[in-house]
C-alpha positions as CSV (number, residue, x, y, z in Angstrom):
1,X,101.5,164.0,60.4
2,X,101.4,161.9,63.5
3,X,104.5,162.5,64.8
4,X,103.7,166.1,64.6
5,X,100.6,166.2,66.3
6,X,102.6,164.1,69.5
7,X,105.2,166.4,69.2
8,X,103.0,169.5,69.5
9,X,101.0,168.1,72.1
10,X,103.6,168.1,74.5
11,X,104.5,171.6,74.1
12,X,102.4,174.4,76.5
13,X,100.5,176.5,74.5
14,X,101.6,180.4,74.2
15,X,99.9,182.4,77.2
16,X,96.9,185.0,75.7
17,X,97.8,188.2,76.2
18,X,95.6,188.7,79.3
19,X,97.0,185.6,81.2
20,X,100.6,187.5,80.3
21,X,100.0,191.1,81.4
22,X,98.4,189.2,84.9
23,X,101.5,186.7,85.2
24,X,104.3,190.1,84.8
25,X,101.8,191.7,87.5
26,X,102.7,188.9,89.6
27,X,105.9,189.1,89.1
28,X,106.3,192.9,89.7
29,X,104.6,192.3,92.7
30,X,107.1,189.6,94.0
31,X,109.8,191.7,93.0
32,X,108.6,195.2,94.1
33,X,110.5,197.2,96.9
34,X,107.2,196.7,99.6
35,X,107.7,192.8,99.5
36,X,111.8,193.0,99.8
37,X,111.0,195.6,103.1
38,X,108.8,193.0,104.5
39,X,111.0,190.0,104.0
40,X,113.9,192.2,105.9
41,X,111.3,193.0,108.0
42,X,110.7,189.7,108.9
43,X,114.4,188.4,109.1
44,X,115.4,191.1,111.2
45,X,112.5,190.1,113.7
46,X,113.6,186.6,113.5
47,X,117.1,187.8,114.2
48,X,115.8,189.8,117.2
49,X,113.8,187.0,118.2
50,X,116.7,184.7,118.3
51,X,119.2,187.1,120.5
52,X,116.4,187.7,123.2
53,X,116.5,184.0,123.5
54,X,119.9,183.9,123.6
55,X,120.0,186.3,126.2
56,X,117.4,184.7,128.3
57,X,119.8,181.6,128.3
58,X,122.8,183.3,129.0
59,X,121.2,185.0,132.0
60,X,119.5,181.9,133.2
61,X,122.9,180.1,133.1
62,X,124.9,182.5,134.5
63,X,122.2,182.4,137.5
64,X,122.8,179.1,137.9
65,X,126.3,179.0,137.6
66,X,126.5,181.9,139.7
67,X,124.2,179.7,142.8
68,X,126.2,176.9,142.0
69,X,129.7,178.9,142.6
70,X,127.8,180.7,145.8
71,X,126.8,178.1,147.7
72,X,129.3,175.2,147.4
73,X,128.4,172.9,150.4
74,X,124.4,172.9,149.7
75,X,125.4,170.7,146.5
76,X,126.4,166.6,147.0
77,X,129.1,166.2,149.7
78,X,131.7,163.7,147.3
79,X,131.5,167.1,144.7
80,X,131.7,169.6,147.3
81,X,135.2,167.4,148.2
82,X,136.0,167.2,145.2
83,X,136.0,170.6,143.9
84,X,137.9,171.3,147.1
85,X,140.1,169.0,146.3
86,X,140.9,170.6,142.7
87,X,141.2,174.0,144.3
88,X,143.6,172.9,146.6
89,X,145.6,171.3,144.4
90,X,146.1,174.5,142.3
91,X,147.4,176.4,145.0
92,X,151.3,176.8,145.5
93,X,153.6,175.4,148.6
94,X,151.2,172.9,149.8
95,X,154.1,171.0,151.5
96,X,156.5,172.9,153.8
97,X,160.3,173.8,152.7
98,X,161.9,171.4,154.9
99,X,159.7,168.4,153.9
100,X,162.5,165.8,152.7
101,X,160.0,162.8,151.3
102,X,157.1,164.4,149.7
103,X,154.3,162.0,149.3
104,X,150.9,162.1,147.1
105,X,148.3,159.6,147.5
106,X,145.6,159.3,144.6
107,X,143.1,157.0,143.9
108,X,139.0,156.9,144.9
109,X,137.2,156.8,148.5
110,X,139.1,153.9,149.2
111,X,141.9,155.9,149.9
112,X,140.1,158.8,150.6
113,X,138.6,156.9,153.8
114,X,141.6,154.9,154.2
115,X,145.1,156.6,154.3
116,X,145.2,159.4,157.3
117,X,148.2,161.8,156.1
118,X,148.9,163.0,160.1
119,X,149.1,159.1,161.0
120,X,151.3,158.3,157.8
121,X,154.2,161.2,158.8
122,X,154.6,160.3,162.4
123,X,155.2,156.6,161.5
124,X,156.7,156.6,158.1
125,X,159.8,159.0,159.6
126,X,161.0,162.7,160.3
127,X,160.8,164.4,157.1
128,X,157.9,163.0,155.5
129,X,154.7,165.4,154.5
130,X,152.4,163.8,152.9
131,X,148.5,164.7,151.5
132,X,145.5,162.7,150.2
133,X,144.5,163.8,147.3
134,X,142.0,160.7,146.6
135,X,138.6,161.7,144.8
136,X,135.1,159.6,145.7
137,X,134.0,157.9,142.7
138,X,136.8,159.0,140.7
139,X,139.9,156.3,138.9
140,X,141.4,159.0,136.4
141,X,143.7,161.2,138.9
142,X,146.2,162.6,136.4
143,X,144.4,166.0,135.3
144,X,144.6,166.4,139.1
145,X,147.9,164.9,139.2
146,X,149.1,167.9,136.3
147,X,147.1,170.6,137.9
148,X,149.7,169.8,141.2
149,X,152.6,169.7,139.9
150,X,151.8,173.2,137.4
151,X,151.3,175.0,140.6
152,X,155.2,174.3,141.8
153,X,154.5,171.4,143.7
154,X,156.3,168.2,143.5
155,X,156.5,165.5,145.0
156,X,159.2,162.7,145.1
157,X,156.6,160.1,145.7
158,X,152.9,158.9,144.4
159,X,150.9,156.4,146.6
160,X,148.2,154.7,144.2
161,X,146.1,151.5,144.8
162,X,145.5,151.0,140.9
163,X,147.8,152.0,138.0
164,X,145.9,154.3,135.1
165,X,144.5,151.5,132.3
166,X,142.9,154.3,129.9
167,X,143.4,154.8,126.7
168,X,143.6,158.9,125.9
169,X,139.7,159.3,124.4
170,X,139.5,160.0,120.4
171,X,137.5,162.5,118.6
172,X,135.0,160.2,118.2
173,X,135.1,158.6,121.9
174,X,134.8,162.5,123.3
175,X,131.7,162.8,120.9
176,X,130.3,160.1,122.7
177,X,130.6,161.1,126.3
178,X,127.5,163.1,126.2
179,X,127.4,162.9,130.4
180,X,131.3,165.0,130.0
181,X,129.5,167.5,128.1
182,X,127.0,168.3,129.6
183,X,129.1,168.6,132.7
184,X,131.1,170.9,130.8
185,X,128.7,172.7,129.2
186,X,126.2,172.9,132.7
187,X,128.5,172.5,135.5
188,X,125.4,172.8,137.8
189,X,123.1,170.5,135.9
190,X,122.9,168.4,139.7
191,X,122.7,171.6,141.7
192,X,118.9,171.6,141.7
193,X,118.5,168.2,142.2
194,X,121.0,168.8,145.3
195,X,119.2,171.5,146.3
196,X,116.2,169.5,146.5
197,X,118.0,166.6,148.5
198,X,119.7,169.5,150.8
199,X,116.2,171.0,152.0
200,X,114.7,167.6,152.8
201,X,117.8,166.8,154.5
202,X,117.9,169.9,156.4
203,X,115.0,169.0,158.9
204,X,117.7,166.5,160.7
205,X,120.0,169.3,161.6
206,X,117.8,172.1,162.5
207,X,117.7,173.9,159.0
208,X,119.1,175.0,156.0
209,X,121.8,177.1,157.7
210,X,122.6,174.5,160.1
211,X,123.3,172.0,157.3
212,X,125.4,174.4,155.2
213,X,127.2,175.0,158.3
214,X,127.9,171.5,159.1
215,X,128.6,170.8,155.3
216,X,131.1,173.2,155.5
217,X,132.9,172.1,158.7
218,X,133.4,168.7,157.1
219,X,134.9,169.9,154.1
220,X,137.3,172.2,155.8
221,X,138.1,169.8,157.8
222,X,139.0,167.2,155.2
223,X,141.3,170.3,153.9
224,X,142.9,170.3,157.4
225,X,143.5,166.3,157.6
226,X,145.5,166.6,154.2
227,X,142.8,165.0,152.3
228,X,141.5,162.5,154.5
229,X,137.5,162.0,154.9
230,X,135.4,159.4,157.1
231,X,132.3,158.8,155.3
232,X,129.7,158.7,157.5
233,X,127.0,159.1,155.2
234,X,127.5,155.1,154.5
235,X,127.5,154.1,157.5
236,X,124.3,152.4,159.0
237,X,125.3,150.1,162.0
238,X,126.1,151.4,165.4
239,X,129.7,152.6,166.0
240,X,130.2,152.4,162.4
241,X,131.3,149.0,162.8
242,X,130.3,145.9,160.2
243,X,129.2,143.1,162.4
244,X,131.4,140.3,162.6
245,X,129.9,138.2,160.7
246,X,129.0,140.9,158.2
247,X,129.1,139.0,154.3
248,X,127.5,140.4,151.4
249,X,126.4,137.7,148.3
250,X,129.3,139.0,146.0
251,X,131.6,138.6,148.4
252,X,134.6,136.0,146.7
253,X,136.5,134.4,149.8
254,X,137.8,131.5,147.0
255,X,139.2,134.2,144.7
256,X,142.5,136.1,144.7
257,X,142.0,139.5,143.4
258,X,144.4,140.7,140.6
259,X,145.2,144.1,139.9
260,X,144.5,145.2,136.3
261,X,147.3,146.4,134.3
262,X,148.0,147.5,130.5
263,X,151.5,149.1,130.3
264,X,150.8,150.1,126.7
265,X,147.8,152.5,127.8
266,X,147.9,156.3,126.9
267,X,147.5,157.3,130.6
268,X,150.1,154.5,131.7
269,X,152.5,156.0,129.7
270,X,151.2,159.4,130.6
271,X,152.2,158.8,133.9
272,X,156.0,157.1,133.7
273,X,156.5,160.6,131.4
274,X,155.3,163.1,133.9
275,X,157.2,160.8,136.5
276,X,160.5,161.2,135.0
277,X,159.8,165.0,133.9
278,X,159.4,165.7,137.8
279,X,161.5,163.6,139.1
280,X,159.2,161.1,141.7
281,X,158.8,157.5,142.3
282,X,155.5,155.6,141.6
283,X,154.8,153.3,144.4
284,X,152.2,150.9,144.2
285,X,150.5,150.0,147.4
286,X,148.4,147.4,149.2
287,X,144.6,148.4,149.4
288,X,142.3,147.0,151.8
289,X,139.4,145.0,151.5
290,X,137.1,142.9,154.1
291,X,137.8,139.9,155.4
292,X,136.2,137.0,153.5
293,X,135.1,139.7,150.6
294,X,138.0,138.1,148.5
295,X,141.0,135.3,149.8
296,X,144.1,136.0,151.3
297,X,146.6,137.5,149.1
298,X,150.0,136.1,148.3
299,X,152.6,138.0,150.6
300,X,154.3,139.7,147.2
301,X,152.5,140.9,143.7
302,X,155.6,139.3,142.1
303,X,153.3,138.8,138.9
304,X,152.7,142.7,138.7
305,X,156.5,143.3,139.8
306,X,157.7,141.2,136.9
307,X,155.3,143.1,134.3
308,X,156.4,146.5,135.3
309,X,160.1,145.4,135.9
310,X,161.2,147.4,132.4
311,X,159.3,150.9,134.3
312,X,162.2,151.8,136.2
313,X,160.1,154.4,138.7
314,X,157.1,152.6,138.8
315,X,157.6,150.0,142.2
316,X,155.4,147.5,143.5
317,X,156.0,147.6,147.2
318,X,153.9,144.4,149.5
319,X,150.6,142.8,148.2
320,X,147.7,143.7,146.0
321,X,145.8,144.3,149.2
322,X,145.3,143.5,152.9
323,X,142.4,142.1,154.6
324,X,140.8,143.7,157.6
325,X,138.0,142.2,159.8
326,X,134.7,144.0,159.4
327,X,134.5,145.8,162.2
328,X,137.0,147.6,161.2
329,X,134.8,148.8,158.0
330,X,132.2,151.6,158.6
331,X,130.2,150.2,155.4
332,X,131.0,147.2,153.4
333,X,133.6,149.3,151.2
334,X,135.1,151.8,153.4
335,X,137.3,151.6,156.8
336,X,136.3,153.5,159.7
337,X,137.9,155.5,161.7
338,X,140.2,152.9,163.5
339,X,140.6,150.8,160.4
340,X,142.1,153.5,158.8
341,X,144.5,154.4,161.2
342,X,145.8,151.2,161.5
343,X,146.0,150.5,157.6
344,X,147.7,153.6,157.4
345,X,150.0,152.9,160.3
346,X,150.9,149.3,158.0
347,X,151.3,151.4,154.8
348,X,153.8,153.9,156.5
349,X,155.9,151.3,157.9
350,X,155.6,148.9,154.6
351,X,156.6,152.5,152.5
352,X,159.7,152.9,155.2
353,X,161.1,149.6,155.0
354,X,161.3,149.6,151.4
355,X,162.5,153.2,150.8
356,X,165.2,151.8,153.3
357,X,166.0,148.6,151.6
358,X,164.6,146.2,154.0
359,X,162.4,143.3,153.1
């Protein structure tokens, strides 16, 4: 008898009647036709809802983007170069049909500030064209590097300061480059920030037009010195000159400076394919630093030779690097005007003696 009454008392007891007919009005009411009308009702507002937003962001971006696309040279001058830069590289027959030795320099606004196409020609020989297609602030070059050669232009050699070390990004590596997309997804994301920095800057020159104006010149400019750009934005000391005795607290004048190499990186190899795909040498140049920022350099990279000796287009051609005295630097990174023509005068004849043989 006890186990029945524990059993039983676990069990509900049967509705009355009148708790029944009021639970099936419930239910009807749930069910009925005038609450289905209102739940489409209300998804079909949430729906509208959700494409007026939509549409609210697609027209805000395409403002942007459209601002962004309008006024080029009111955003930072490196991107302004730089997208200038890509465009140009895009475009078909940037050297001339008779140009013999075809020469592309890549690297960052070392060599954008450093290597003067116009001075490189006239010393490295008749037939040689070459163009600067460094990026500020940028070591990848080889999307560039593709983009060029797609539109029909090849060269027969590269100038680079620095060999590609990357590795091509995984899945999970692209994931986690959430500055790349947002770039991607909001390619203006700075241009209100530089929009900001343009207007206050505009009271030096006389106004916004002014500015533009001027931003503008430089750019086109840069696009008629093959690539080349003075940054004068860095420099701070009259003539843009260091001082002579211009040192900075990292400066290493005990320390050789090594290049960095890893032959079995994805863009390493990346490059020794498109090189033999297209047909051009690799040469691997001096670049220049301040004297005192590092020591001397040993005459020859025969270290870096050796390592790359089984990379039959891939040459090492002088040092690692040069060293200049500062007043030949308009800032403590970049030459100047007269420091670049005469590293640029070296590298030409260094780049002629060794495509003639000599030593």
């Amino acid at each position: 008898m006890r186990n029945n009454l524990q059993y039983s008392s676990i069990i509900p007891p049967a509705p009355s009647p009148a708790s029944q007919t009021m639970l099936d009005a419930r239910v009807k009411d749930w069910t009925s036709e005038e609450h289905g009308a209102a739940v489409e009702r209300s998804y079909r507002s949430l729906l509208a809802s959700f494409a007026v937003f939509c549409m609210a962001v697609a027209a805000v971006w395409l403002v942007l983007f459209g601002l962004y696309k309008a006024f080029p040279y009111a955003q930072n001058g490196s991107q302004a170069l730089a997208d200038a830069k890509r465009a140009l590289a895009g475009q078909p027959n940037l050297f001339p049909p008779g140009a013999g030795i075809r020469v592309l320099a890549f690297g960052n606004s070392k060599t954008l500030a450093g290597l003067q196409p116009g001075t490189f020609d006239r010393t490295a020989g008749p037939g040689v064209v070459s163009i600067n297609f460094a990026i500020p602030g940028e070591v990848r070059f080889l999307d560039l590097l593709e983009a060029t050669l797609a539109a029909g232009n090849r060269p027969t050699h590269l100038l680079v300061q620095q060999l590609p070390i990357e590795n091509a990004p995984t899945p999970l590596d692209l994931i986690k480059r959430d500055k790349a997309i947002a770039n991607w997804l909001f390619p203006f994301r700075g241009f209100v920030r530089d929009l900001v920095v343009f207007a206050y800057e505009s009271r030096r020159t006389g106004g916004v037009r002014a500015l533009y104006a001027e931003n503008a010149a430089q750019v086109a400019q840069a696009v008629r010195d093959r690539g080349y750009f003075f940054i004068a934005s860095q420099s701070h000391y009259p003539g843009h000159r260091l001082p002579a005795d211009y040192r900075l607290p990292t400066d290493a004048p005990g320390t050789v400076l090594e290049r960095s190499l890893r032959t079995e990186a994805d863009d390493f190899r990346r490059l020794v394919a498109l090189a033999e795909a297209y047909d051009f040498q690799v040469v691997l140049v001096p670049a220049a630093y301040r004297s005192g920022e590092f020591a001397e350099p040993p005459a020859a990279d025969d270290g870096t030779a050796r390592r790359l000796s089984a990379f039959p287009r891939i040459h090492v051609v002088g040092p690692a690097y040069w060293t200049y005295p500062p007043g030949e630097f308009s800032d403590p990174v970049h030459l100047n005007g007269p420091g670049a023509a005469r590293y640029t005068h070296q590298l030409a004849e260094l780049f002629a003696r060794w495509r003639a043989g000599v030593p």
